[in-house]
DSSP file (Angstrom, degrees, kcal/mol; ACC not computed):
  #  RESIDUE AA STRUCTURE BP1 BP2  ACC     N-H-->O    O-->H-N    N-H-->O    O-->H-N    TCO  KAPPA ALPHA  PHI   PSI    X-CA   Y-CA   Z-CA
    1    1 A X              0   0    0      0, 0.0    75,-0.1     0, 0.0    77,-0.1   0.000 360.0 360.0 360.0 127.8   -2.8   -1.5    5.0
    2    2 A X     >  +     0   0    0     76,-0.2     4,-0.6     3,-0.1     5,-0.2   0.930 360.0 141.5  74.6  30.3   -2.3   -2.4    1.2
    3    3 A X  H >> S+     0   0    0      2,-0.2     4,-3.1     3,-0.2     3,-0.6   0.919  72.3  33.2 -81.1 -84.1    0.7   -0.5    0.8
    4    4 A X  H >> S+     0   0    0      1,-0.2     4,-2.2     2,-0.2     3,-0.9   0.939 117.8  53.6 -54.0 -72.9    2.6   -2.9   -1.4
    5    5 A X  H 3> S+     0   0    0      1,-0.3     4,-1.5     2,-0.2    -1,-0.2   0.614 114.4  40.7 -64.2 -29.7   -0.4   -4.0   -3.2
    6    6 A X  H <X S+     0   0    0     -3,-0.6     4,-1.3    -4,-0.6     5,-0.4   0.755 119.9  49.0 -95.5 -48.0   -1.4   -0.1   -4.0
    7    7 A X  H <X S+     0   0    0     -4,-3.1     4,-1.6    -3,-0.9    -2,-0.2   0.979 112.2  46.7 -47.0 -55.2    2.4    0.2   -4.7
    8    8 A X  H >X S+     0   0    0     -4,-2.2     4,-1.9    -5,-0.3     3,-1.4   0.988 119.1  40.0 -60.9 -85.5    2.3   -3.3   -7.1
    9    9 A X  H 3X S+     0   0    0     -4,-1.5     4,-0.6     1,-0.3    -1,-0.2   0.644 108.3  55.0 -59.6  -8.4   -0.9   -2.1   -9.2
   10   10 A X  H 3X S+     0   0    0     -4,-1.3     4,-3.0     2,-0.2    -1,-0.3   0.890 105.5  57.3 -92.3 -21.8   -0.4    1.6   -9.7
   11   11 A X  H << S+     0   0    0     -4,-1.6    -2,-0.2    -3,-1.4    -3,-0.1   0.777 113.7  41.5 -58.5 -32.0    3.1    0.7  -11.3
   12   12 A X  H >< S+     0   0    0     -4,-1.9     3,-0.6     2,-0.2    -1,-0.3   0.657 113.3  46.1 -73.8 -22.3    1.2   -1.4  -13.6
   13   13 A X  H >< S+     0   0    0     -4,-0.6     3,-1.8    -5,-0.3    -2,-0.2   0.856 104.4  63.5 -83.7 -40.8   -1.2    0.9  -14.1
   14   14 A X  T 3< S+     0   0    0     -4,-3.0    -1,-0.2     1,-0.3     4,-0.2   0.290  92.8  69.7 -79.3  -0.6    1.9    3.7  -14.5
   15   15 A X  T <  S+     0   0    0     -3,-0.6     6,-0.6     1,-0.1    -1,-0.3   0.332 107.3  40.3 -97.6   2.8    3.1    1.5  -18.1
   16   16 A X  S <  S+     0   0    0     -3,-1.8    -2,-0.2     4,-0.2    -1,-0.1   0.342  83.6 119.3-140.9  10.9    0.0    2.8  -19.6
   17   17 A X  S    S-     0   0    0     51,-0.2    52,-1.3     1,-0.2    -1,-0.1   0.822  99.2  -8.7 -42.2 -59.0   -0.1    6.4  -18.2
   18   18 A X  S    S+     0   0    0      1,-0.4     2,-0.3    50,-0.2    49,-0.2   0.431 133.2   4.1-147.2   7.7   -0.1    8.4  -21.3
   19   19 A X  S    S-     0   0    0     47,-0.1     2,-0.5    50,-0.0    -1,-0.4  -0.991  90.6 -65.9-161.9-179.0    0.7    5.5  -24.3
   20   20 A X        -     0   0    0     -2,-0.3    -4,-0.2    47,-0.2     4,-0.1  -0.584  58.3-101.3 -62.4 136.5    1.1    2.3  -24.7
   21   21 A X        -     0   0    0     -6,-0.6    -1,-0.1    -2,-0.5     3,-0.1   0.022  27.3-134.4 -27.7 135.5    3.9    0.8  -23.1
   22   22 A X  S    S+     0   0    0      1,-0.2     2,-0.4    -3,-0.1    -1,-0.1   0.375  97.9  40.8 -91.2  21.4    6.7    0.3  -25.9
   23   23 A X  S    S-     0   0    0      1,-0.1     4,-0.4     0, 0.0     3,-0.3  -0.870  72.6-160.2-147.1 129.6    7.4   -3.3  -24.6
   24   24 A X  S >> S+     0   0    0     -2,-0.4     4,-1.1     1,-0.3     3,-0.9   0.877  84.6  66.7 -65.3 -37.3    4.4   -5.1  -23.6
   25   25 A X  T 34 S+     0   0    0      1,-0.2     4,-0.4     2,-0.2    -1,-0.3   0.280  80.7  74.7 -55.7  15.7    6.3   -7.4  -21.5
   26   26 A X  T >4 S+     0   0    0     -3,-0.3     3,-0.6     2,-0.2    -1,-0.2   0.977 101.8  37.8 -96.0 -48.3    7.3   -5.0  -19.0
   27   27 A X  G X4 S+     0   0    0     -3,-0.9     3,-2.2    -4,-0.4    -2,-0.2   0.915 108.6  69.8 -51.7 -46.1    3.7   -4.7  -17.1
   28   28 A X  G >< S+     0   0    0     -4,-1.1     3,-1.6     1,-0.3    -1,-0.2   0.595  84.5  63.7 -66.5 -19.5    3.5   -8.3  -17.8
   29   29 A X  G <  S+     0   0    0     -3,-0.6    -1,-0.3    -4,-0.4    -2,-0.1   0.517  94.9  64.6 -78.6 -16.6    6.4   -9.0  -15.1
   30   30 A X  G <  S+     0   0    0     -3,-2.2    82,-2.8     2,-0.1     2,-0.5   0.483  93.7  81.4 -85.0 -12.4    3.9   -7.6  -12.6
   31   31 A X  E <  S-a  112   0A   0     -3,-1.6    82,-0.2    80,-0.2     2,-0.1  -0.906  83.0-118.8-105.9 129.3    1.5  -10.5  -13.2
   32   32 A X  E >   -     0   0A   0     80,-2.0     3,-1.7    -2,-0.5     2,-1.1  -0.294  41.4-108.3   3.2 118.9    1.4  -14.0  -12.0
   33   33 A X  E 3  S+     0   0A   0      1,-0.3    17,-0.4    16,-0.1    18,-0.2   0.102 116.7  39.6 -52.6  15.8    1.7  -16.5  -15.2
   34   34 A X  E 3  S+     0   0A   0     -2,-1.1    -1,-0.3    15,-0.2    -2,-0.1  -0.172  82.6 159.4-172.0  19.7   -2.0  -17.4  -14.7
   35   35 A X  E <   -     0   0A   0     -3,-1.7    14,-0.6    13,-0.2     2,-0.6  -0.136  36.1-128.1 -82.7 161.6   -3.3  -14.4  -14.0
   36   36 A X  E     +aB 114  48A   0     77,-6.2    79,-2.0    12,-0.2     2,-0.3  -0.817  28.0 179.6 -99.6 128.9   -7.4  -13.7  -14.5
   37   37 A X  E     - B   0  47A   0     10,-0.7    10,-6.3    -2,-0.6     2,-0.5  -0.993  14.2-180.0-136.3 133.5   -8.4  -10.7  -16.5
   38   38 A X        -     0   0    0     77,-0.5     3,-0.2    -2,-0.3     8,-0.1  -0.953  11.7-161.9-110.2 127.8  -12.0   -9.3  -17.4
   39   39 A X  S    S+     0   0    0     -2,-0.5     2,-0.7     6,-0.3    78,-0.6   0.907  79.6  14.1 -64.3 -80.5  -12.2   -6.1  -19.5
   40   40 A X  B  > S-c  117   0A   0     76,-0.1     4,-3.0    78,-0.1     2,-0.5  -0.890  97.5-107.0-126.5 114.1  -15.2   -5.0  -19.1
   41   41 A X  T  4 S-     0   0    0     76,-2.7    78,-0.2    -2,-0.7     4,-0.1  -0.782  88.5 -11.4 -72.0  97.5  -17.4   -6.6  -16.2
   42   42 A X  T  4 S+     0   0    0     -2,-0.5    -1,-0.3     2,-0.1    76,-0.1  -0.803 122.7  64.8-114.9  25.4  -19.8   -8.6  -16.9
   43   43 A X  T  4 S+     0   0    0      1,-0.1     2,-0.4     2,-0.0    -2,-0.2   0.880  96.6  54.1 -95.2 -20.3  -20.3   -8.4  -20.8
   44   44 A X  S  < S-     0   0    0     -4,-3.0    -1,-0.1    96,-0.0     2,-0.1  -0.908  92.2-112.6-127.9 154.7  -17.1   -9.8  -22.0
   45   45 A X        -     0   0    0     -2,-0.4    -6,-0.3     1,-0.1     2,-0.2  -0.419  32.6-109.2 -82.7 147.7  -15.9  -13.1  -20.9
   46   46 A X        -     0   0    0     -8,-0.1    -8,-0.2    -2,-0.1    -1,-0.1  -0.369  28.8-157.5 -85.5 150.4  -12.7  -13.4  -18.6
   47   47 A X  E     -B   37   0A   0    -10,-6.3   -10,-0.7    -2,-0.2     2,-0.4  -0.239   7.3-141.1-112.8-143.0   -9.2  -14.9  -20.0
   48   48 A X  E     +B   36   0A   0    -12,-0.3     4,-0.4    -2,-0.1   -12,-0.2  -0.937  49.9  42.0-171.8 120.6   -6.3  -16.4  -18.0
   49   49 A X  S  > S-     0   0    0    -14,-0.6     4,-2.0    -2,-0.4     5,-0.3   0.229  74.4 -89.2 116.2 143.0   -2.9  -16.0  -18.6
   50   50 A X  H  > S+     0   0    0    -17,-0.4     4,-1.5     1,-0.3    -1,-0.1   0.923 118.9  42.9 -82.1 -39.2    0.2  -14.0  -19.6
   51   51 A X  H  > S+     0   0    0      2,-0.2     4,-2.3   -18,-0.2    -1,-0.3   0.845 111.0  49.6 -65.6 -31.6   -0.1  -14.5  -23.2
   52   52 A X  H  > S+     0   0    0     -4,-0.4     4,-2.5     2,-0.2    -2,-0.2   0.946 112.2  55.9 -54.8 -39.7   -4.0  -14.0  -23.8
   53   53 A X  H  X S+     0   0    0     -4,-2.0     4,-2.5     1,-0.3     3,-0.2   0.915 109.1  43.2 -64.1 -44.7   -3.5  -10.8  -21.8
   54   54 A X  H  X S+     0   0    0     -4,-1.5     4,-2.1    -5,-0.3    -1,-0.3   0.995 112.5  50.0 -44.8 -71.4   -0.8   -9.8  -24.2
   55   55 A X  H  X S+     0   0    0     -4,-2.3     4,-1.6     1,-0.3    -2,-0.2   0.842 114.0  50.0 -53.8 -32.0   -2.8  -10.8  -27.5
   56   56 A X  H >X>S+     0   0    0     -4,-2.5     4,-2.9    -3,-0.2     3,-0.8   0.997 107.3  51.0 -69.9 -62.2   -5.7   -8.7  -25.8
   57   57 A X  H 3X5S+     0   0    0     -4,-2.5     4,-0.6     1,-0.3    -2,-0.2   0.749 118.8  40.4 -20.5 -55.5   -3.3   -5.9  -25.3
   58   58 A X  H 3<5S+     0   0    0     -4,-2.1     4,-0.3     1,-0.2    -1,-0.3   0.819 110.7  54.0 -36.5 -67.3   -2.5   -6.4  -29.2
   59   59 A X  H <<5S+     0   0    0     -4,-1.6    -2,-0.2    -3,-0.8    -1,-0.2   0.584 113.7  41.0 -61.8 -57.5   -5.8   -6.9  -30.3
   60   60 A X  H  X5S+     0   0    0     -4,-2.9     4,-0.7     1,-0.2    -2,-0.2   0.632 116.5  46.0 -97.7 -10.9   -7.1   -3.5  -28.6
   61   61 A X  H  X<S+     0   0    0     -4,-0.6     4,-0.6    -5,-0.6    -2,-0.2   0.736 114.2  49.7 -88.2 -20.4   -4.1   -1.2  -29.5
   62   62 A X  H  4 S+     0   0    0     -4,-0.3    -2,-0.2    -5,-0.2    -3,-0.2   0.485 123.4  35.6-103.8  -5.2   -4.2   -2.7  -33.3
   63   63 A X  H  4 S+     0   0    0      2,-0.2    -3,-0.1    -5,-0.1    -2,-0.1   0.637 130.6  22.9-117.7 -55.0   -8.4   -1.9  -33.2
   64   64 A X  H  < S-     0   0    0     -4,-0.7    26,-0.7     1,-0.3     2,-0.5   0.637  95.8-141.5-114.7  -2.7   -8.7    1.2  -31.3
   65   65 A X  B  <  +g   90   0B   0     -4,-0.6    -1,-0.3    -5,-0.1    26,-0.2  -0.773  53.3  11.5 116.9-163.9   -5.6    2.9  -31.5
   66   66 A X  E     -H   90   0B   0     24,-1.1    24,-0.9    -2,-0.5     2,-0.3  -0.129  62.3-166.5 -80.8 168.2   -3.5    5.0  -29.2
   67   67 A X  E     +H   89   0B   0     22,-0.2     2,-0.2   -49,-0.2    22,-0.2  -0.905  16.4 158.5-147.8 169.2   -4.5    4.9  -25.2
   68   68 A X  E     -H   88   0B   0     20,-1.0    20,-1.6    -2,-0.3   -50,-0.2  -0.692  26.3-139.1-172.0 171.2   -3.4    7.3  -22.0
   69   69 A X  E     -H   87   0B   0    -52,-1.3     2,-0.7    18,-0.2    18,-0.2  -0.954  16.9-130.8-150.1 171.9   -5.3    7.7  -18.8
   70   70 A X        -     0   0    0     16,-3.1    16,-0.3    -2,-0.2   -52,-0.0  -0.821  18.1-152.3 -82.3  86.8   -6.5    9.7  -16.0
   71   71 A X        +     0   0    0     -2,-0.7    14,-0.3    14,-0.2     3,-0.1  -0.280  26.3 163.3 -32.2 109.6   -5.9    8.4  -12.3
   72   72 A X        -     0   0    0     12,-1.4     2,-0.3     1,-0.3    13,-0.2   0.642  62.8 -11.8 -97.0 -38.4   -8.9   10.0  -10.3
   73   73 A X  E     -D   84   0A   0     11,-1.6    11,-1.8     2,-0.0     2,-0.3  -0.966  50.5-175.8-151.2 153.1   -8.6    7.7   -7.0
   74   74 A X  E     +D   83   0A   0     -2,-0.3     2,-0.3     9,-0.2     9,-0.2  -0.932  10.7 165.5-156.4 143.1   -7.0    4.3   -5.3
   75   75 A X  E     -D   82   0A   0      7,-1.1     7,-2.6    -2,-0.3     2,-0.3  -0.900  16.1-158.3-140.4-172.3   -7.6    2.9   -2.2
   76   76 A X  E     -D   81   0A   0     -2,-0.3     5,-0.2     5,-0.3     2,-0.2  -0.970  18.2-158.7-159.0 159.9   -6.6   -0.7   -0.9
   77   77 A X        -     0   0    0      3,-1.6   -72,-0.1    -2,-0.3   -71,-0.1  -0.464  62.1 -83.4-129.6-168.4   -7.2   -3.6    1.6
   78   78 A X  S    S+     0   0    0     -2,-0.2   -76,-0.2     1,-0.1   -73,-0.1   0.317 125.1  25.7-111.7  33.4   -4.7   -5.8    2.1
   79   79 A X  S    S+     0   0    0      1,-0.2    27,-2.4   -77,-0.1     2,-0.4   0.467 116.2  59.6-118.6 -62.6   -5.6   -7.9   -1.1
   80   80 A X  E     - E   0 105A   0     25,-0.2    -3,-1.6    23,-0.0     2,-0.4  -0.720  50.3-175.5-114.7 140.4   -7.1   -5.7   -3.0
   81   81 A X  E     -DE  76 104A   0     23,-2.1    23,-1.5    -2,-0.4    -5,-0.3  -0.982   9.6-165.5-120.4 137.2   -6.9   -2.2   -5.0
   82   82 A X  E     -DE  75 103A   0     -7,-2.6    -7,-1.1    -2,-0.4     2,-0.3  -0.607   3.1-167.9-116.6 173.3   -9.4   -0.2   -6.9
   83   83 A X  E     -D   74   0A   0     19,-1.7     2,-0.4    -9,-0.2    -9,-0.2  -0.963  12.6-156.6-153.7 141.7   -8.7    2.2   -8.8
   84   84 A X  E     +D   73   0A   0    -11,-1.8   -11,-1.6    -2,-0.3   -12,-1.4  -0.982  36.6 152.3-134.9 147.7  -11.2    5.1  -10.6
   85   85 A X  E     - I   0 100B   0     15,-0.9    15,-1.9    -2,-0.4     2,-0.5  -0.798  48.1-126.5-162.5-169.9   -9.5    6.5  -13.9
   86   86 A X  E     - I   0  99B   0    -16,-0.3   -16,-3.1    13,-0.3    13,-0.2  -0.909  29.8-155.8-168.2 102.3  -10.7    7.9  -16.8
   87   87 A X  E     - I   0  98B   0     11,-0.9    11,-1.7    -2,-0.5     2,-0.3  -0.533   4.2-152.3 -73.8 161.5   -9.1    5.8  -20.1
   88   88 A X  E     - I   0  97B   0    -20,-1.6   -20,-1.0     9,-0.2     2,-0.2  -0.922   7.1-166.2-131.4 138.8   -8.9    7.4  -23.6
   89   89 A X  E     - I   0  96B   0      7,-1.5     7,-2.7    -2,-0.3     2,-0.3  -0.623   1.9-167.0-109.3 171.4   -8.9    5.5  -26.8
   90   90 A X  E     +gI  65  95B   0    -24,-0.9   -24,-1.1   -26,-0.7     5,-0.2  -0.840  20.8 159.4-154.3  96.8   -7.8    7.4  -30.1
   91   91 A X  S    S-     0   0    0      3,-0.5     4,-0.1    -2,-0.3     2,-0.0   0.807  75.8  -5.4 -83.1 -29.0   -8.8    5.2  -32.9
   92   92 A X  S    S-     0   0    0      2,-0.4   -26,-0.2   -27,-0.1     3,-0.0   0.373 116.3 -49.1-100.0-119.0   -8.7    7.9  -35.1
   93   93 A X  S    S+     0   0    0      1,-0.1     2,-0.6     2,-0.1     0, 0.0   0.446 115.8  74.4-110.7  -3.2   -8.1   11.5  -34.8
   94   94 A X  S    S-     0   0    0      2,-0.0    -3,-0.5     0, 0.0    -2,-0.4  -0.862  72.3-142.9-106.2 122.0  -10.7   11.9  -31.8
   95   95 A X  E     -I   90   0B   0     -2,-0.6     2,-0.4    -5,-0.2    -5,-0.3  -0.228  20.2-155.0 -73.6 157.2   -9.7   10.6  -28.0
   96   96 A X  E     -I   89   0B   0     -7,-2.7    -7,-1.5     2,-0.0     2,-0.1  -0.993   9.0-126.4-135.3 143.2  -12.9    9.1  -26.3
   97   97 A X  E     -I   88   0B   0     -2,-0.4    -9,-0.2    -9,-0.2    30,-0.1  -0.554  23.3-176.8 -98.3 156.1  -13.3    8.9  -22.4
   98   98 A X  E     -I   87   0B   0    -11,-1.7   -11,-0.9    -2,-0.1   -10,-0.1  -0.460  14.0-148.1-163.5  84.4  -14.1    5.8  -20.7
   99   99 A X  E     +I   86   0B   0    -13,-0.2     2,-0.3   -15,-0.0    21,-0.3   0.197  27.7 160.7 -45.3 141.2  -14.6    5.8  -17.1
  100  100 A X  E     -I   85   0B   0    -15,-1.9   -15,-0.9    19,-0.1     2,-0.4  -0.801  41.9-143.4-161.7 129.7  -13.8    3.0  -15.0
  101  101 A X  E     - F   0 118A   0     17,-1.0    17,-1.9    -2,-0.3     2,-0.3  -0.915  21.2-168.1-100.4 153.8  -13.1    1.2  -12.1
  102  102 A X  E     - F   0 117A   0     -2,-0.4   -19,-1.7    15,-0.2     2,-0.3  -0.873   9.0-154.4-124.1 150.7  -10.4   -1.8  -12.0
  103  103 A X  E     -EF  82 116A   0     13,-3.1    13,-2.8    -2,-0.3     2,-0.3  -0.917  15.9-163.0-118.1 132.9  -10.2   -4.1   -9.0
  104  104 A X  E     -EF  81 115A   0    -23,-1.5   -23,-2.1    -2,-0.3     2,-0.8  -0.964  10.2-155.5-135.0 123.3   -6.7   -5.8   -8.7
  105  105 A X  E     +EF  80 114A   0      9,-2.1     8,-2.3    -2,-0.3     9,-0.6  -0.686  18.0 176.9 -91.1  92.9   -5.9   -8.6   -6.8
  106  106 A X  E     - F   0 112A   0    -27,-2.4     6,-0.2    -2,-0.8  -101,-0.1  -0.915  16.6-130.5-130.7 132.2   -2.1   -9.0   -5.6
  107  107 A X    >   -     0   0    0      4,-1.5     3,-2.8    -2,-0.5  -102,-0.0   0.095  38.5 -87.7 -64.8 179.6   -0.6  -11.4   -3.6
  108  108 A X  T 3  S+     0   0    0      1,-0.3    -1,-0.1     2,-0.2    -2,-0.0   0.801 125.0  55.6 -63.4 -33.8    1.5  -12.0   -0.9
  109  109 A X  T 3  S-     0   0    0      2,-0.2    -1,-0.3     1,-0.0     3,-0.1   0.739 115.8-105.8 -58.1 -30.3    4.5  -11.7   -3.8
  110  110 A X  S <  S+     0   0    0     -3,-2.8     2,-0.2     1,-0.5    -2,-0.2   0.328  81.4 132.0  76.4  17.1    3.6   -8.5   -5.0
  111  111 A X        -     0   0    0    -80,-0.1    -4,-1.5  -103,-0.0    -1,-0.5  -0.808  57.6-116.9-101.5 146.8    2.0  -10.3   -8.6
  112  112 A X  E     +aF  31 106A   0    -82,-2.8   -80,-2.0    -6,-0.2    -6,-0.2  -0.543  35.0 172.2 -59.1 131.6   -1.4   -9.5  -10.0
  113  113 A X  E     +     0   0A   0     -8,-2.3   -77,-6.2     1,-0.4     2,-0.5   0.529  64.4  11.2-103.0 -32.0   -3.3  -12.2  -10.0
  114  114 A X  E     +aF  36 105A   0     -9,-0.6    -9,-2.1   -79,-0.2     2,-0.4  -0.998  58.4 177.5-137.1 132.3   -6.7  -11.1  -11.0
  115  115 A X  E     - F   0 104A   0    -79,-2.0   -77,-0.5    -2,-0.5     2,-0.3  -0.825   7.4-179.6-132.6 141.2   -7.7   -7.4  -12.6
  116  116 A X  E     - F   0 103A   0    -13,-2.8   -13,-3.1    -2,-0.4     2,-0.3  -0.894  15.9-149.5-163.1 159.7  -11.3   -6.9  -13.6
  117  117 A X  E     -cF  40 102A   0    -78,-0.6   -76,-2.7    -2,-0.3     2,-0.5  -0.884   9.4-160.1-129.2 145.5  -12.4   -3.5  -15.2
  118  118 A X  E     + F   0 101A   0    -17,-1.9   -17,-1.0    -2,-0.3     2,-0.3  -0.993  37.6 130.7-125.1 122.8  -16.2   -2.4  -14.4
  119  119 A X        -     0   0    0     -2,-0.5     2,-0.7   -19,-0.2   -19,-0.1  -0.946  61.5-100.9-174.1-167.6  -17.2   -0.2  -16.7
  120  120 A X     >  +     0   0    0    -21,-0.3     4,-1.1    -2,-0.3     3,-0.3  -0.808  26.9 179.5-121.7 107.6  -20.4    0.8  -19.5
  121  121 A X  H  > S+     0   0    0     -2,-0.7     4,-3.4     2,-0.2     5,-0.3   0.716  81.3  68.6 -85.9 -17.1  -19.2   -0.3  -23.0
  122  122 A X  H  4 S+     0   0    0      2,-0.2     4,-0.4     3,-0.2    -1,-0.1   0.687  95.7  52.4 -47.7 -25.1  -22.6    1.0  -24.1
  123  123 A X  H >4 S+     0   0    0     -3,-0.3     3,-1.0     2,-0.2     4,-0.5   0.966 118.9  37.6-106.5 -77.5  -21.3    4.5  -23.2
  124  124 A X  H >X S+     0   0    0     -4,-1.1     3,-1.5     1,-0.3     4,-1.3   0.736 107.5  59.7 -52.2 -46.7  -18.2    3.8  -25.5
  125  125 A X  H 3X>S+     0   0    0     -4,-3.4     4,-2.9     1,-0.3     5,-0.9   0.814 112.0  39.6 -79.6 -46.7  -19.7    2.0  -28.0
  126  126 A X  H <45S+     0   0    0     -3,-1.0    -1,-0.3    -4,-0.4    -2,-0.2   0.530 108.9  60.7 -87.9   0.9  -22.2    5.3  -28.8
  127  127 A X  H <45S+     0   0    0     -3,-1.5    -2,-0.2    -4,-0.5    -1,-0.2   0.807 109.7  41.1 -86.3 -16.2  -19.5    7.7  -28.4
  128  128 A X  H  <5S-     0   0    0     -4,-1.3    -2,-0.2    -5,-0.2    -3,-0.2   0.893 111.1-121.5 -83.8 -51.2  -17.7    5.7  -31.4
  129  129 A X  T  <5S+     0   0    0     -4,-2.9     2,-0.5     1,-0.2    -3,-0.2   0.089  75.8 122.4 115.0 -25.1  -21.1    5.4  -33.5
  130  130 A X  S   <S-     0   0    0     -5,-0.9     5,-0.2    -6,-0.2    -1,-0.2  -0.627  71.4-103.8-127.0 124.3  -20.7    2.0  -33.4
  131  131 A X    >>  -     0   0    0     -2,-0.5     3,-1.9     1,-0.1     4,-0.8  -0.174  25.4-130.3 -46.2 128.2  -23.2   -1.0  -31.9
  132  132 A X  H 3> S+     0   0    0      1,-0.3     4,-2.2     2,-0.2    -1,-0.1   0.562 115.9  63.3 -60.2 -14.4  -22.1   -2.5  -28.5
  133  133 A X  H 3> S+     0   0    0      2,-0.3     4,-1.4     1,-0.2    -1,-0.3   0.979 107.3  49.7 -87.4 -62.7  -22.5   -6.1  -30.0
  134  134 A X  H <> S+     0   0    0     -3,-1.9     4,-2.4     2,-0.2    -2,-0.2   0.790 112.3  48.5  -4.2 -65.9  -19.1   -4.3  -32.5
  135  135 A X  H  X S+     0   0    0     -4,-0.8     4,-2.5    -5,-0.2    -2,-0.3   0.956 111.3  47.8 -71.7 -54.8  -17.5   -3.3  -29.3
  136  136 A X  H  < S+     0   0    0     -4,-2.2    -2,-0.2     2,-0.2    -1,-0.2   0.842 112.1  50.2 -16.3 -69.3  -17.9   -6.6  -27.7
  137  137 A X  H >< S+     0   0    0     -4,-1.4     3,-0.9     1,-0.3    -2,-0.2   0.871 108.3  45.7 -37.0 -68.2  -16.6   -8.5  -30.7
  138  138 A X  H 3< S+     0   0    0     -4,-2.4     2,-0.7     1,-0.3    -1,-0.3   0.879 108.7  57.4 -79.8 -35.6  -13.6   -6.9  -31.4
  139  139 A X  T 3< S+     0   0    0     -4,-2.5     2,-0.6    -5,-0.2    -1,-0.3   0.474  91.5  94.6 -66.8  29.8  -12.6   -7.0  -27.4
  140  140 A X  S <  S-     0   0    0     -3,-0.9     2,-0.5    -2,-0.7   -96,-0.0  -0.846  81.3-135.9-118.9 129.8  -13.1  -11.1  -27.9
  141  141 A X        -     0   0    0     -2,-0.6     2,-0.5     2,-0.0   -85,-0.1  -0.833  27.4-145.8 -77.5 117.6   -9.5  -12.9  -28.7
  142  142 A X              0   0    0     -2,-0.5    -4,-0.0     1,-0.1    -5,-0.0  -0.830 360.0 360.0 -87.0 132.3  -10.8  -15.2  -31.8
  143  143 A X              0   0    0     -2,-0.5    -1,-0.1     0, 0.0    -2,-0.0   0.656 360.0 360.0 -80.8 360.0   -9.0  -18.5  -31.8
């Protein structure tokens, strides 16, 4: 059960494995053209689409730096896959951990349609120094 779906999202997951991808479009090919993404559930508002998701993509490599993560767990249903990992940012010269689970949503196609990330930006936000309101901001695409 979830076999493709567990297949579909860890491959996405696997473009961001220990940097950023050097072509952004390459995860993006995994996604549905409309697809819904939250960063961080429920404090920042969700966007729609293969380009926001890119400009976020942009947006949070061009702010915080380098990225990798740790895979801890995945299971699946035959919609859905969670995931538990352990991210790291490098804005500077120190990585910061940032625990998480993402929920991924894949159709019948093998595309994402919908990702959401659960996780405590409050716990990032004081590991940086920096007030959550800060952390918030900068994850926000400004038009």
């Amino acid at each position: 059960m979830g076999k493709m779906q567990e297949e579909v999202a860890l491959k996405f997951i696997g473009y961001f494995r220990d940097s950023w991808p050097e072509n952004l479009d390459d995860p993006l090919k995994l996604v549905e053209d409309d697809c819904y993404y939250q960063s961080i559930v429920p404090t920042t508002e969700p966007i729609r689409g293969k380009a926001a998701i890119k400009a976020k993509w942009e947006s949070i490599r061009d702010n915080y730096g380098d990225q990798k993560h740790d895979m801890k767990g995945v299971g699946s249903s035959d919609r859905f896959v969670f995931t538990e990992r352990v991210d790291w940012t490098k804005p500077g010269d120190t990585w910061y951990p940032i625990p998480l689970v993402a929920v991924f949503e894949v159709n019948e196609r093998g595309k994402i349609y919908a990702w959401r990330e659960y996780l405590d930006g409050g716990n990032i936000a004081r590991q940086m120094g920096i007030p959550v309101e800060q952390l918030e901001d900068s994850l926000t695409i400004h038009d």
